[in-house]
Every structure is written in C-alpha cells, then in structure tokens.
C-alpha positions as CSV (number, residue, x, y, z in Angstrom):
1,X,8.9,16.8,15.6
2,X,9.4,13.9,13.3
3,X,10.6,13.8,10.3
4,X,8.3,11.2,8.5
5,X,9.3,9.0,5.5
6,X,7.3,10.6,3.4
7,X,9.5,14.0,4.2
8,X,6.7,15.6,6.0
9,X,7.1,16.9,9.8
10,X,4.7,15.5,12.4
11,X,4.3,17.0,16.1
12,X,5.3,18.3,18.6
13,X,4.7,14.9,20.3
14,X,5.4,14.3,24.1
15,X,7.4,11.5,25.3
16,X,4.9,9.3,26.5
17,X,3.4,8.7,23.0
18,X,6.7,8.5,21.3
19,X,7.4,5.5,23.9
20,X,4.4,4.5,22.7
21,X,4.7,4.6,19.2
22,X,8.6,3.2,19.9
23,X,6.8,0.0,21.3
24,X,4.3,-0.4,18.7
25,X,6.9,-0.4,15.9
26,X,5.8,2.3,14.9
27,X,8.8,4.8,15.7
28,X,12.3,3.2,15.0
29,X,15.4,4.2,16.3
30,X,17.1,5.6,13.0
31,X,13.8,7.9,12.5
32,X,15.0,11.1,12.8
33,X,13.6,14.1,14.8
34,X,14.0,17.7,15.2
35,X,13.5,19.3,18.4
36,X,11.0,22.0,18.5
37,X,12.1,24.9,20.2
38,X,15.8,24.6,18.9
39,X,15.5,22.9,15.2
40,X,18.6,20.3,16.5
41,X,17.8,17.2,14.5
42,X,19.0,14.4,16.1
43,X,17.9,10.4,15.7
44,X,15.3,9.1,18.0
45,X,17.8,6.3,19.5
46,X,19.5,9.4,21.2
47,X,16.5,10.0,23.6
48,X,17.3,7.4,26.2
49,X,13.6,7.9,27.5
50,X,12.1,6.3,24.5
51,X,14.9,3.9,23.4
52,X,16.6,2.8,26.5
53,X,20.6,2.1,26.5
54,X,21.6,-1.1,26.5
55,X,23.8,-1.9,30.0
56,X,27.1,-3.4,28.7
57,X,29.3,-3.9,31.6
58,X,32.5,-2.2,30.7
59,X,34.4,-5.0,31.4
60,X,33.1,-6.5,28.3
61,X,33.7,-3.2,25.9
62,X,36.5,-3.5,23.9
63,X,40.0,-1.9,24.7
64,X,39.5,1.9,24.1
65,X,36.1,2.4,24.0
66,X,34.3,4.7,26.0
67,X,30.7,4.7,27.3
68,X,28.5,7.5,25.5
69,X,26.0,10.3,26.8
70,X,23.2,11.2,25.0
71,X,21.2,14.2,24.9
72,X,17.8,15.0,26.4
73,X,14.5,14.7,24.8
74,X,12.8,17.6,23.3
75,X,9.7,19.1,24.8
76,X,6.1,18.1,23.3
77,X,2.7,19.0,21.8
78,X,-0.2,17.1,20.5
79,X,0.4,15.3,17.0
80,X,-1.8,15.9,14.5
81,X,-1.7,12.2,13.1
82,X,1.4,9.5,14.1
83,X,4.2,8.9,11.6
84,X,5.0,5.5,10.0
85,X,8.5,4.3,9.2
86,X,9.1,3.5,6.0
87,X,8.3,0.3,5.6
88,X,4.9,0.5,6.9
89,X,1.9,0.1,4.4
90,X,-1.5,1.2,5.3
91,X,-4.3,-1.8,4.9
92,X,-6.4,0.1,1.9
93,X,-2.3,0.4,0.2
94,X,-2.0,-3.4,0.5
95,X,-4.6,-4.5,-2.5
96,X,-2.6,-2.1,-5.1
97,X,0.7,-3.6,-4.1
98,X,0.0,-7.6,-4.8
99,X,1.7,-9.6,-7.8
100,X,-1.5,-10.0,-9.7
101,X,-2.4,-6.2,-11.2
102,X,-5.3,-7.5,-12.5
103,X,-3.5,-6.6,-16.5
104,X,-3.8,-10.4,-17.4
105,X,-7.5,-10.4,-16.7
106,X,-8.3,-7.2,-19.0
107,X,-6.2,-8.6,-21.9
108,X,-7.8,-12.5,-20.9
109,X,-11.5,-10.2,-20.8
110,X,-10.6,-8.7,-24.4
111,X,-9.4,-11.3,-26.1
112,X,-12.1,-13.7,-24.9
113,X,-14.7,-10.8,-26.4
114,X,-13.3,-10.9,-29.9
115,X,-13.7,-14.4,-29.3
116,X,-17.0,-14.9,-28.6
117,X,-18.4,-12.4,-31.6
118,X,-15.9,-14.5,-33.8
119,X,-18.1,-17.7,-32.0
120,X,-21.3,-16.0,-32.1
121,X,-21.2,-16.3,-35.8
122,X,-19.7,-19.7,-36.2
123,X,-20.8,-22.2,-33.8
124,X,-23.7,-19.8,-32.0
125,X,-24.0,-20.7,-28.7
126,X,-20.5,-21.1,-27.8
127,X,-20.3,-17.3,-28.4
128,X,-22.2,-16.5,-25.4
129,X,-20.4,-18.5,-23.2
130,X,-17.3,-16.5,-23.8
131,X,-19.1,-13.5,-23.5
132,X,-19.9,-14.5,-20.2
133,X,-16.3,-15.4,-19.3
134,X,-15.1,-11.9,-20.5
135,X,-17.5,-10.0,-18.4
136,X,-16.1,-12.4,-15.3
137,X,-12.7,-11.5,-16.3
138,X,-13.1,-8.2,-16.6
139,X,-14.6,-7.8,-13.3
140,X,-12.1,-9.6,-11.7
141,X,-9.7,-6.7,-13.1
142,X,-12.1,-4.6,-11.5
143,X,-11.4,-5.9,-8.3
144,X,-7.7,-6.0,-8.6
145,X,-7.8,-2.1,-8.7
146,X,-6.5,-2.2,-12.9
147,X,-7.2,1.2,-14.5
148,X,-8.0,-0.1,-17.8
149,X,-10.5,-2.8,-15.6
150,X,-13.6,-0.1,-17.1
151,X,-13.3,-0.2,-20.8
152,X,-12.8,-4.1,-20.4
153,X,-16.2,-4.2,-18.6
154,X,-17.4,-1.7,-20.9
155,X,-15.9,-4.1,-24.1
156,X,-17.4,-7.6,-22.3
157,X,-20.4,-5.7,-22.0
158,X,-21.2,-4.3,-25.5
159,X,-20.3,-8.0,-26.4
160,X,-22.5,-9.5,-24.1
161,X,-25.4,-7.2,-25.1
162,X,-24.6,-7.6,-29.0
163,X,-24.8,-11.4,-29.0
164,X,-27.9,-11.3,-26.8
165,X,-29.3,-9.1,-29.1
166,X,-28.5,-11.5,-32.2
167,X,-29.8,-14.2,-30.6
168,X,-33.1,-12.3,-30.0
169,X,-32.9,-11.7,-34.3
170,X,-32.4,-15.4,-34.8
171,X,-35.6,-16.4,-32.9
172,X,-37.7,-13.9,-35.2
C-alpha cells in the first residue's frame, strides 16, 4: 500500500507497476509504504526491486561503514488509481495555481462600469466603450477561474444593457 501525499492509502500494487511508476517519477524513494499483510511501513527506497542499490565498491566507503541489507518487497494487488508525490499537480489544478487570479480584472471590470454610466451621462458615447471594456474584463476573470468573475459579468452586463437602453431613449 502507499501512503499518498494526500494521506490516503492506495493498493495493494505489485512490483512491476511500482517499478513503473518509480521510473515515471511518479513514486519517489522517500514515499512511504505499508506492506499489506503485516502493516510494516517502511520507505519505498528499501525495496531494492524498485529502487535498485547503488554499487559502491567498498574500498571507496569510508573507514567504519558497513554495507546495508534491506528488506523484501511486500506482496501485491490491483490499485485502484496510482499515487502522486507531492509535488505533482494535475493539468485541470494548473489554471487555479497561476500568478494572475483573475482579482485585478473583476475590480478593472467594476471600476470601468461605474465609469462608463458616469460617461454615459457626460460625454455619451464614450460610456459605451467602457461598458464594452468591462464586460471583456470581466470575462477574462471568468477565464482565470475568479469566484467573484459572475457578479462582475453580471455588473458589466446590467451596465452594458442600461446604456444601450439610454441610447435607445435618446433616439426617440
């Protein structure tokens, strides 16, 4: 069994995959792992079948060290889905975990709304221009995965939809 990062247990696996996984990164040799029938935990460097020893001739060990055994693998199963060191990040994680949260373009998207009713009244068409701009921004938002991205659309919108409709009142 191994003992995931996100402190769930995943297996029984046989060796083969976790060589497998070992090779692809995907198993490293601090993960730790329990062995199934007897509930040892142990660290996945310890199973020389998956991460193989490194030959040091022992001429080249220092004074008073001693070569070290390690223990056998643990029997296997079937995993029900392969763990991921810690590190890892799944592709649909990777867009929440940018620089950019997407919080400059709601504020940009509701400032530029107050702007363009503030326009709207003053200079006219300039009002829908920002409108425009504040619906773009607030999409963007949108994009960037921002929680408040909604009521910004929702604001550019209504503002969008007001000015249009003022503009339909000034052609009567």
């Amino acid at each position: 069994m191994v003992l995931g990062a996100d402190g769930k247990e995943y297996g029984p696996a046989p060796i083969d995959t976790l060589k497998q996984w070992a090779t692809e990164g995907r198993l490293l040799p601090a993960t730790q792992l329990r062995d199934f029938q007897t509930g040892q935990v142990l660290t996945a460097s310890s199973l020389t079948d998956v991460f193989p020893p490194q030959v040091v001739p022992i001429s080249s060990m220092a004074p008073g060290v001693a070569p070290v055994a390690t223990m056998p693998p643990p029997g296997g199963g079937e995993w029900s889905r392969p763990p991921a060191p810690s590190n890892y990040t799944r592709p649909e994680q990777q867009k929440f975990q940018s620089q950019d949260s997407g919080s400059r373009d709601v504020l940009g998207a509701v400032i530029r709304s107050a702007v363009a009713l503030v326009f709207f009244f003053l200079l006219n068409g300039i009002g829908l221009i920002f409108a425009g701009y504040a619906l773009y921004y607030a999409i963007q938002a949108q994009q960037k995965g921002h929680k408040m991205a909604p009521v910004a659309i929702a604001i550019a919108g209504l503002t969008l939809v007001a000015i249009g409709i003022g503009w339909m009142m000034r052609l009567k």
